[in-house]
Phi, psi and omega in degrees: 000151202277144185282352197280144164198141177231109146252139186205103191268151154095143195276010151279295177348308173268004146301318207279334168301297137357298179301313190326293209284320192304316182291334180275291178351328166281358187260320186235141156279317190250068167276128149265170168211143177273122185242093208251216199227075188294301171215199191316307212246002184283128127249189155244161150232116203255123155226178175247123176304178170288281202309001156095029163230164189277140184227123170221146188219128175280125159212176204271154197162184188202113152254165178198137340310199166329304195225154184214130165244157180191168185317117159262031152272339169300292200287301159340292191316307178324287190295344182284301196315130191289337180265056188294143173292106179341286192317356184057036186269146189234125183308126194257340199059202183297168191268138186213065189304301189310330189284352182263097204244124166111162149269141194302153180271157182293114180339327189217157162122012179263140131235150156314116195274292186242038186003107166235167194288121174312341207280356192262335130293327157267022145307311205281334192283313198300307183280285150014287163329281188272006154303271152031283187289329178293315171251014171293151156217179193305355157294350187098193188267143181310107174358315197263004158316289201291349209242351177311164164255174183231334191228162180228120165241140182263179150190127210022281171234021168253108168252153176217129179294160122269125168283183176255068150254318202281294179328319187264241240308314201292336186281304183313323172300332194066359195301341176270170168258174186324323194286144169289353138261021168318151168248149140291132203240135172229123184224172194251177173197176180303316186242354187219148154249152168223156208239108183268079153283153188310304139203133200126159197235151190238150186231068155333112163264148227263065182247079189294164189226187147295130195306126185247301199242006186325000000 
């Protein structure tokens, strides 16, 4: 038997897993994801949108080893398949380590600037779209589109952009919810911002970009 193993019992989890890879798979068809070991009862499942930011969602689960990257079209066919394994093991497929370029941000060392209203990024997702088709080709919208900031969050004299790279992951993700004053927790680190949604979190690296929708 293979040392690799993913387990995730119980039928939300393993909705909430489905939901992860089906919404990044749309962003990307060949996404891989990374499945790392948050505690006893943990998991993270980490992948990279089509827009170059990081998306990860905690659920109850167990891996081995620690951290495994693998297909997340492997893992989707798995939680789909009608003979899924009581024990709630999800088939990982091939090992796919090599496919994972960069390293995860770090657990600490954020702070917190702001709240801002989710409902106020996906405008900004929307109008992106249709800037998008207008200067866009069949490749999608143009790099330096996608590379705009759209929002500026302060907290005294520290500011930090979002891009619509950021803006497009959190709506393709689904991670906020529906109401119209949901918030967003958006905090900093030295190289990253990161977007605390109900669920789930985006991970921006500290890259300005040209101002589009500020």
């Amino acid at each position: 038997m293979s040392d690799r193993r993913l387990t995730v019992s119980g039928a939300r989890p393993r909705a909430n897993l489905a939901a992860f890879v089906t919404r990044l798979l749309r962003t990307d068809d060949s996404a891989v994801i990374r499945v790392r070991r948050r505690d006893d009862e943990h998991v993270e499942v980490w992948g990279r949108t089509g827009f170059g930011v990081l998306a990860v969602r905690v659920l109850a689960g167990s891996v081995a080893p620690e951290s495994l990257v693998c297909s997340a079209t492997t893992v989707l066919e798995s939680l789909r398949s009608e003979s899924a394994s009581p024990d709630g093991y999800v088939d990982t497929g091939f090992s796919l380590d090599s496919a994972w370029r960069g390293a995860l941000p770090p657990a600490s060392g954020f702070e917190h600037l702001d709240d801002v209203p989710a409902q106020a990024l996906r405008a900004v997702a929307a109008r992106g779209i249709e800037v998008g088709r207008e200067a866009g080709g069949p490749a999608g919208p143009p790099q330096s589109l996608l590379d705009s900031d759209v929002v500026s969050v302060s907290a005294g004299e520290r500011s930090v952009p979002l891009s619509l790279r950021t803006a497009f992951s959190l709506e393709a993700m689904g991670f906020a919810g529906d109401g119209a004053d949901e918030p967003v927790r958006v905090s900093a680190s030295a190289t990253w911002v990161r977007v605390d949604a109900r669920y789930g979190s985006l991970y921006q690296r500290r890259e300005s970009g040209p101002s589009l929708l500020v």
